[in-house]
N, C-alpha and C positions, 0 to 999 in steps of 0.2 A: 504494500500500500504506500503511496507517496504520501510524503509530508508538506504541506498544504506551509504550513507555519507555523511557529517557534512564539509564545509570548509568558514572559515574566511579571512579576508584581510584589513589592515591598511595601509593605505597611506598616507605620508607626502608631501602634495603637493609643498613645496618650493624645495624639491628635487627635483620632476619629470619638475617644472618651470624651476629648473639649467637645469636640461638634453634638455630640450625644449630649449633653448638660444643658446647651444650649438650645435645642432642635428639637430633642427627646427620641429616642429610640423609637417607641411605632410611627413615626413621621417616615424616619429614615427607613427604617423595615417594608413599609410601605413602597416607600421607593423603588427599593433595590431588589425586591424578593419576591418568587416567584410564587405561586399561589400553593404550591405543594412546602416549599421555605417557609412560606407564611402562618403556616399551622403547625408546620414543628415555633419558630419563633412564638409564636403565641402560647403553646405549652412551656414552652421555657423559661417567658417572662413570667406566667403564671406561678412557675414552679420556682423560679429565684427573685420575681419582686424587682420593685426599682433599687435594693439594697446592693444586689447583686451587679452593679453597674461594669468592672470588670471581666465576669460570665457572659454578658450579654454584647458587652461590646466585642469579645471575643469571637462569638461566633455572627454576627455583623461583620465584622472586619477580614474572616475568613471569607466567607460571602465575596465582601467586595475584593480580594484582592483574587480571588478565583476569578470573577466576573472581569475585571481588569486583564487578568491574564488571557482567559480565552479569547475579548474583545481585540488584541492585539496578536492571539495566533489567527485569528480569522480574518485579518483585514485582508483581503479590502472590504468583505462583507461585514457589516455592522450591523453586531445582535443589539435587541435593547435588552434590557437587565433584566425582564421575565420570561425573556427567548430562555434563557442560561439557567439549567436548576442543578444545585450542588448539593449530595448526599456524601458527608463522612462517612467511616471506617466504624463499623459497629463491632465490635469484638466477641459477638457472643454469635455472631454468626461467620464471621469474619469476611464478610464481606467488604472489599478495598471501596476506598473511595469514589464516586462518579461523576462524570459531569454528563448534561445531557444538554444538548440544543434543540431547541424546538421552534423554527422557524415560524412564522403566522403566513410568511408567504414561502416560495420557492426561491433561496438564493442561491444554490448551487451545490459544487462536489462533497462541500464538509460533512459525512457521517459520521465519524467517529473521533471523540477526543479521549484526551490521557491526561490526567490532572494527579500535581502532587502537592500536599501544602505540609509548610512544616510551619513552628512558632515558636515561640518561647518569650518567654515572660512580656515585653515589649514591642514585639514585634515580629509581623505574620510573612509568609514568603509562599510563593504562589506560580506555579510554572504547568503550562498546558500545551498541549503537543495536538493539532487538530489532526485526522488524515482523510486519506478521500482512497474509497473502492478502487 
């Protein structure tokens, strides 16, 4: 399968924390997240609260810096943010990470992408590999 394109994404999450303080978290979730994101986010606000402001902007910022990364393995075609849905690494079944594209229309060869994020304490890293059949 050829490779379509190569996109990376660094995040500094005390930033996207400012912007969350000020904006509020389901403003931005809304945003960014696609409708099957959107109900895991919503059980997990539920379940950690606006106390939990680090939890949450965690996985927001994972989000965006996945979305960020794909958006740039796919150029020239340009997903908007709930074309793109990101499903972590669940351990209990071990299922790897996913990304999924879901075009609204017909852009072209991208079927298959490969997403890896990795973080730690400050800061998210985010690299997706699209390919085409």
């Amino acid at each position: 399968m050829p490779i379509l394109g190569i996109g990376v994404d660094i995040l500094h999450l005390p930033r996207l924390i400012s912007l969350l303080s000020r904006r509020g978290s389901k403003a931005f979730a809304t945003r960014i997240l696609s409708s099957q994101e959107i109900r895991t986010f919503q059980v997990l606000a539920e379940q950690y609260g606006e106390d939990e402001t680090e939890r949450i902007a965690q996985f927001l910022g994972v989000r965006w810096a996945v979305k960020e990364a794909a958006y740039k393995a796919l150029y020239p075609i340009r997903p908007t943010w709930k074309e793109v849905t990101y499903t972590s690494f669940n351990g209990a079944t071990g299922v790897k990470p996913t990304l999924v594209y879901r075009p609204v229309r017909d852009v072209g060869p991208a079927n298959q992408l490969h997403v890896s994020v990795s973080h730690d304490r400050d800061y998210v890293y985010a690299q997706v590999i699209a390919e085409s059949a």
